[in-house]
C-alpha positions as CSV (number, residue, x, y, z in Angstrom):
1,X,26.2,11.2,-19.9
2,X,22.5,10.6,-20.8
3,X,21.5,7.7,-23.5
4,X,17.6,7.4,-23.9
5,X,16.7,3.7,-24.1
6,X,13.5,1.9,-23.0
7,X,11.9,0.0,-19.9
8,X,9.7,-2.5,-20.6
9,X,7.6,-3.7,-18.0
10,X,7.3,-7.7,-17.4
11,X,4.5,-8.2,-15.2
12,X,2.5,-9.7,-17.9
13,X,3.3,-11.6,-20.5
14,X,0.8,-10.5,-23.3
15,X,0.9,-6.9,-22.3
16,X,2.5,-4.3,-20.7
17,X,4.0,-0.3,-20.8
18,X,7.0,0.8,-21.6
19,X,9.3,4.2,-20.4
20,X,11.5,6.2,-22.1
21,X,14.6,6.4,-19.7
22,X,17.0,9.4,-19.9
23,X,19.1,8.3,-17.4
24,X,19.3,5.1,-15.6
25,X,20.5,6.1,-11.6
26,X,20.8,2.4,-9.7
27,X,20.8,-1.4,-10.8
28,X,21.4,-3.4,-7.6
29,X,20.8,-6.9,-6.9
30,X,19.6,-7.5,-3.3
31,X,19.4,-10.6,-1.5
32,X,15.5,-10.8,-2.3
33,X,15.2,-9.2,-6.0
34,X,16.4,-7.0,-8.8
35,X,16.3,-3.3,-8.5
36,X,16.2,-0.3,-11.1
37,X,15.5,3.3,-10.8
38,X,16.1,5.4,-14.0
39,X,14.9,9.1,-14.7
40,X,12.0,8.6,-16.8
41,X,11.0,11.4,-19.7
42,X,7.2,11.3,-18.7
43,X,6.5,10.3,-15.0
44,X,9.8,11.3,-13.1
45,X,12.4,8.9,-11.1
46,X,10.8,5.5,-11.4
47,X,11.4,2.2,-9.2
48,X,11.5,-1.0,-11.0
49,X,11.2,-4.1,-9.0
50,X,12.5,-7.6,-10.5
51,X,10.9,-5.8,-13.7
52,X,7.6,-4.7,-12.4
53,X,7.0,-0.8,-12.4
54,X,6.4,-0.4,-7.9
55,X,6.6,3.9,-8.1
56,X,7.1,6.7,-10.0
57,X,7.0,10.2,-8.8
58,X,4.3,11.7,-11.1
59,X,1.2,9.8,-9.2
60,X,2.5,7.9,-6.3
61,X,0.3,9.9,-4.8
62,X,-2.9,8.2,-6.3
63,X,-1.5,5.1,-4.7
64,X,0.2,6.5,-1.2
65,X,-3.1,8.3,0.2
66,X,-5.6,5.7,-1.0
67,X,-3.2,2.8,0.9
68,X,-3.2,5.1,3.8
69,X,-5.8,8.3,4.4
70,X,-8.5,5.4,3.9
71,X,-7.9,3.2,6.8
72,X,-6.4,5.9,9.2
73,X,-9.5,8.2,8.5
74,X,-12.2,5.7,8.4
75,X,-10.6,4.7,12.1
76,X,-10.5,8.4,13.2
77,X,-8.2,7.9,16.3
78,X,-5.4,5.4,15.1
79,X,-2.2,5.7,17.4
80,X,-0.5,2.7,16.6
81,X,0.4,1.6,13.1
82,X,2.2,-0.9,11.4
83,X,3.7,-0.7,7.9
84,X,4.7,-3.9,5.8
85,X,6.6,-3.1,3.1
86,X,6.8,0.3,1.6
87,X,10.2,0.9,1.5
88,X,10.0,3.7,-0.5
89,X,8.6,5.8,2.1
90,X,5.9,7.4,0.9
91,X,3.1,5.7,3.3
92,X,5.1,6.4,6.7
93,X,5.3,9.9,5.3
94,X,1.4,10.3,4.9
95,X,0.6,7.9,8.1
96,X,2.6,10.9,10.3
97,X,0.4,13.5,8.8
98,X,-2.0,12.3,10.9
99,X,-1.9,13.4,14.4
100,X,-3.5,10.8,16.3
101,X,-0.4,8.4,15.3
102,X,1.7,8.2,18.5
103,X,4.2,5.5,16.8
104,X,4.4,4.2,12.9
105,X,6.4,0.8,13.2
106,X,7.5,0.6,9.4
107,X,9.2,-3.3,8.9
108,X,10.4,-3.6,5.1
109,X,12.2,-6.7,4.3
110,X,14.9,-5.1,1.6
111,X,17.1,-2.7,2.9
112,X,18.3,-2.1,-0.3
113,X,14.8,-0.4,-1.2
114,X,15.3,2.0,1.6
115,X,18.8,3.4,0.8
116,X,18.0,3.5,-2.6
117,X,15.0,5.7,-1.8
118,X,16.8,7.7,0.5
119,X,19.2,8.5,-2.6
120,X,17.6,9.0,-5.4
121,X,13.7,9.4,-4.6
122,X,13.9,11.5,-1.1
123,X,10.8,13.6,-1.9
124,X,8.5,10.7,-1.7
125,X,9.2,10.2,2.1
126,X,10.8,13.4,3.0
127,X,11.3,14.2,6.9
128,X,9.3,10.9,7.9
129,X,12.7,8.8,8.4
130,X,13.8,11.0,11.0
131,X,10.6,11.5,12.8
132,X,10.5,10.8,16.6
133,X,7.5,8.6,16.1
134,X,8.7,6.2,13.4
135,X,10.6,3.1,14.1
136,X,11.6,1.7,10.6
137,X,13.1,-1.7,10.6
138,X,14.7,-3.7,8.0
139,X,13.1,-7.4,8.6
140,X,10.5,-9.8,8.1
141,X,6.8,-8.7,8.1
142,X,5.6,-12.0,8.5
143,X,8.3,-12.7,11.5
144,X,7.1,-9.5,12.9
145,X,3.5,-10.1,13.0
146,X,3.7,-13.4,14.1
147,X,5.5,-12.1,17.5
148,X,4.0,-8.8,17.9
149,X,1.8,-9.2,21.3
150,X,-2.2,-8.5,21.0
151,X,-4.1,-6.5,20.5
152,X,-1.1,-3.7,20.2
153,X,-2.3,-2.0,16.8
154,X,-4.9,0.0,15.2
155,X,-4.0,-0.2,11.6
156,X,-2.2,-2.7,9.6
157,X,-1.0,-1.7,5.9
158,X,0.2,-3.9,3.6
159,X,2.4,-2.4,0.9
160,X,3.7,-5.8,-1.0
161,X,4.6,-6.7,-4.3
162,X,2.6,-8.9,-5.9
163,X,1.9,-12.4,-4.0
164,X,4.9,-13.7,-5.7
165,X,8.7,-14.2,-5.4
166,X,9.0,-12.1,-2.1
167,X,5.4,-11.3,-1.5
168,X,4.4,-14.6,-2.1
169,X,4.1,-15.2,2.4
170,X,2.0,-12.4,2.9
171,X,-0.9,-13.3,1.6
172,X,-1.1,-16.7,4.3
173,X,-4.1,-17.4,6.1
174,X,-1.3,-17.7,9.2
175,X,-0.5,-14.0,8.0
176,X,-4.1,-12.9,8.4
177,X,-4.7,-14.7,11.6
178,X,-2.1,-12.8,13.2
179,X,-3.0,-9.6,12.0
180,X,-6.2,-9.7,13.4
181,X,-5.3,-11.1,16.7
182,X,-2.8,-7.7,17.3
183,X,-5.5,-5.4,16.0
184,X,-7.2,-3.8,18.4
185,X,-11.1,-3.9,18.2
186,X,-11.7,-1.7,15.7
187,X,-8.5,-2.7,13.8
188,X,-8.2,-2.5,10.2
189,X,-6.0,-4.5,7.8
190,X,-5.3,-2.9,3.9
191,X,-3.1,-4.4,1.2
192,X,-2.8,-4.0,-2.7
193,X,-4.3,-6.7,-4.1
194,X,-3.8,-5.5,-7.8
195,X,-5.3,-4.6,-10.9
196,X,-8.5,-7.1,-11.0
197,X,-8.9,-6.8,-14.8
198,X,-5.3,-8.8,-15.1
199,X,-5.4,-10.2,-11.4
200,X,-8.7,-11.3,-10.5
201,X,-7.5,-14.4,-8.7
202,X,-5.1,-12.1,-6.3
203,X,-8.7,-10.1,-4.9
204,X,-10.7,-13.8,-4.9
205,X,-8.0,-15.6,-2.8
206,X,-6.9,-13.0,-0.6
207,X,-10.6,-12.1,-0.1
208,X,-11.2,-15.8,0.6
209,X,-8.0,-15.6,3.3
210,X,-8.8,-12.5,4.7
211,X,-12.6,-13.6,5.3
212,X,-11.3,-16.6,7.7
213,X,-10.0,-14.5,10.0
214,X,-11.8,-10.8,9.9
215,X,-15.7,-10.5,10.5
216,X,-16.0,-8.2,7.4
217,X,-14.0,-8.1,4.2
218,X,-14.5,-5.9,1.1
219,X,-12.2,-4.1,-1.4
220,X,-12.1,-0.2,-2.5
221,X,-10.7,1.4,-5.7
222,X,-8.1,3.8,-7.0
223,X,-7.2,4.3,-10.7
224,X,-3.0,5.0,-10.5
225,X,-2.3,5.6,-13.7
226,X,0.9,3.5,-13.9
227,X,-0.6,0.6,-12.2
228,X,-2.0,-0.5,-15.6
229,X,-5.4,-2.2,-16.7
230,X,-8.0,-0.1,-14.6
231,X,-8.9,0.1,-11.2
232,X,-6.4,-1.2,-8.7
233,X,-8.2,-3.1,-5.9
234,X,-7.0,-2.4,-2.6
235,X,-8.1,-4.9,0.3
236,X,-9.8,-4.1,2.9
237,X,-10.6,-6.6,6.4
238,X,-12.1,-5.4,10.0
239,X,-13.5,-6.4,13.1
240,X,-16.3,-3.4,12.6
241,X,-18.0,-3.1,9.5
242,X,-19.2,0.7,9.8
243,X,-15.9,1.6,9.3
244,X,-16.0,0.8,5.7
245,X,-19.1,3.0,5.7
246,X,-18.1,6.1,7.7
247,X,-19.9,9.6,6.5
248,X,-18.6,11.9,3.9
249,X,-18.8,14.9,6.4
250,X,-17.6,12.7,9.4
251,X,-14.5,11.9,7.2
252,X,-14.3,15.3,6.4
253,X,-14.1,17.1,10.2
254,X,-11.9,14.0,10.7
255,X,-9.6,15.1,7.7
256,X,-9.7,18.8,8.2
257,X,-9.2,18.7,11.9
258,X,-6.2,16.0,11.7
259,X,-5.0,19.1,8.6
260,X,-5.3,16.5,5.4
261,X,-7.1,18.4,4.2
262,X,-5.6,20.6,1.2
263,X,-2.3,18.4,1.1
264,X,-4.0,15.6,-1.4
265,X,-4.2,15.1,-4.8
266,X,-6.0,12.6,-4.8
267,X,-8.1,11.5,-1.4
268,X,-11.2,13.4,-0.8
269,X,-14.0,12.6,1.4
270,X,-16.3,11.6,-1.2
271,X,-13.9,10.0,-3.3
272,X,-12.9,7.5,-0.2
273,X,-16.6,7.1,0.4
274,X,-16.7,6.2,-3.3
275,X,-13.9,4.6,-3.8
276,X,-16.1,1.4,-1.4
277,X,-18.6,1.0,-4.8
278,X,-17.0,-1.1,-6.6
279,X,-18.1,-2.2,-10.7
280,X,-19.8,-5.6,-10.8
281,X,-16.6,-6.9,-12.8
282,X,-14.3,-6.3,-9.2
283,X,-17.1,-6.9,-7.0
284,X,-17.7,-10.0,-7.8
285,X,-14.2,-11.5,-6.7
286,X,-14.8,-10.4,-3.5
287,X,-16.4,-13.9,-2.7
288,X,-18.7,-14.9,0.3
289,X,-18.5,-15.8,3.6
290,X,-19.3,-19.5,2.9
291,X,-16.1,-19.9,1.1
């Protein structure tokens, strides 16, 4: 039986969207939040996190390649990579189109988020939970990181909620230290760090963090729709700088050679080599290495 009602987001008090919801599928309190997917009328299956809109299948793609084609493409020969978060699947899926990636170590602290994705939104990982190469785990990033040896990954990405309730730890300066001590020497470390128009303070203090323990720190853009209030910023800390400035047509042989090419709706090689200009309102959050 089907009974439209509607979903307000509650990530900000003053503002926010709503979503018509034909048909609410899960409600589930975990240990670590509350949890919603309904059937939206506009954007698909949608998955609400303790009230804050994390996916919905109409443009998770926006989100899913920027978070991962970036960092693995800018790198060019990743073959470790570690996941934090992003239960939902959708970044393992597009790490193991790349075929440099030997091993994808996924480690998402809600199970709950996992089987709930495996149920009712399969497309957005499809085969990658049985791939040979991934090793999904249900635990603590932080815990992880923090006993990983060194120097044992290429690429870190950080798929978080925002840097509170449960994503409050990963956004330590502890966190960052051990990041970059596992990364290799070429390593490079991406989060979300929002929607600077509403969270300018989440870009300036992770930048700030980031900056303490990485040689070079910036930020690049991508506008997902459901993510509202502009450009998201999506963090971005290395030990080499050039990666954030790799070629258009390098990233393109890299992309059509590793066969990403055509499978995006978004990523392109000039919007990735774009997407590292960002508007003097975002830029300037980015702060300096004196701070």
């Amino acid at each position: 039986m089907s009974t439209d009602s509607w979903i307000n987001e509650t990530l900000y008090p003053d503002w926010g969207q709503r979503f018509r919801s034909v048909r609410e599928l899960a409600r589930v309190r975990s240990a670590f939040q509350d949890i919603v997917v309904f059937e939206s009328a506009s954007h698909g299956r949608v998955m609400v996190l303790d009230g804050v809109i994390q996916i919905t299948e109409a443009d998770e793609f926006v989100y899913q390649e920027m978070l991962t084609h970036v960092p693995l493409l800018a790198h060019g020969a990743a073959r470790d990579v570690l996941i934090i978060g992003a239960g939902d699947g959708g970044v393992l899926r597009r790490v193991l189109q790349h075929p440099t990636v030997r091993r994808a170590v996924m480690v998402e602290i809600d199970g709950e988020v996992i089987r709930l994705a495996k149920q009712f939104l399969p497309d957005i990982a499809g085969g990658a939970w049985s791939d040979a190469r991934a090793e999904v785990a249900i635990g603590d990033g932080i815990d992880y990181v923090r006993r990983a040896p060194d120097v044992c990954f290429d690429v870190i990405i950080v798929d978080s909620t925002d840097p509170i309730g449960v994503g409050e730890v990963l956004f330590t300066d502890a966190f960052y230290r051990n990041c970059a001590r596992i990364l290799t020497s070429r390593g490079v470390i991406v989060n979300q760090c929002g929607v600077p128009f509403m969270q300018a303070d989440e870009l300036r203090e992770t930048s700030v963090r980031r900056r303490r323990a990485f040689g070079h720190v910036t930020a690049y853009v991508a506008a997902v729709p459901t993510y509202v209030g502009g450009f998201m910023a999506l963090g971005w800390a290395a030990k080499d700088a050039s990666l954030a400035a790799t070629p258009v047509e390098i990233l393109r042989q890299r992309a059509a050679s590793g066969g990403i090419i055509g499978t995006t709706q978004y990523w392109t090689p000039e919007i990735h080599a774009g997407a590292f200009n960002l508007p003097p309102y975002i830029a300037r959050h980015l702060g300096s290495a004196s701070e």
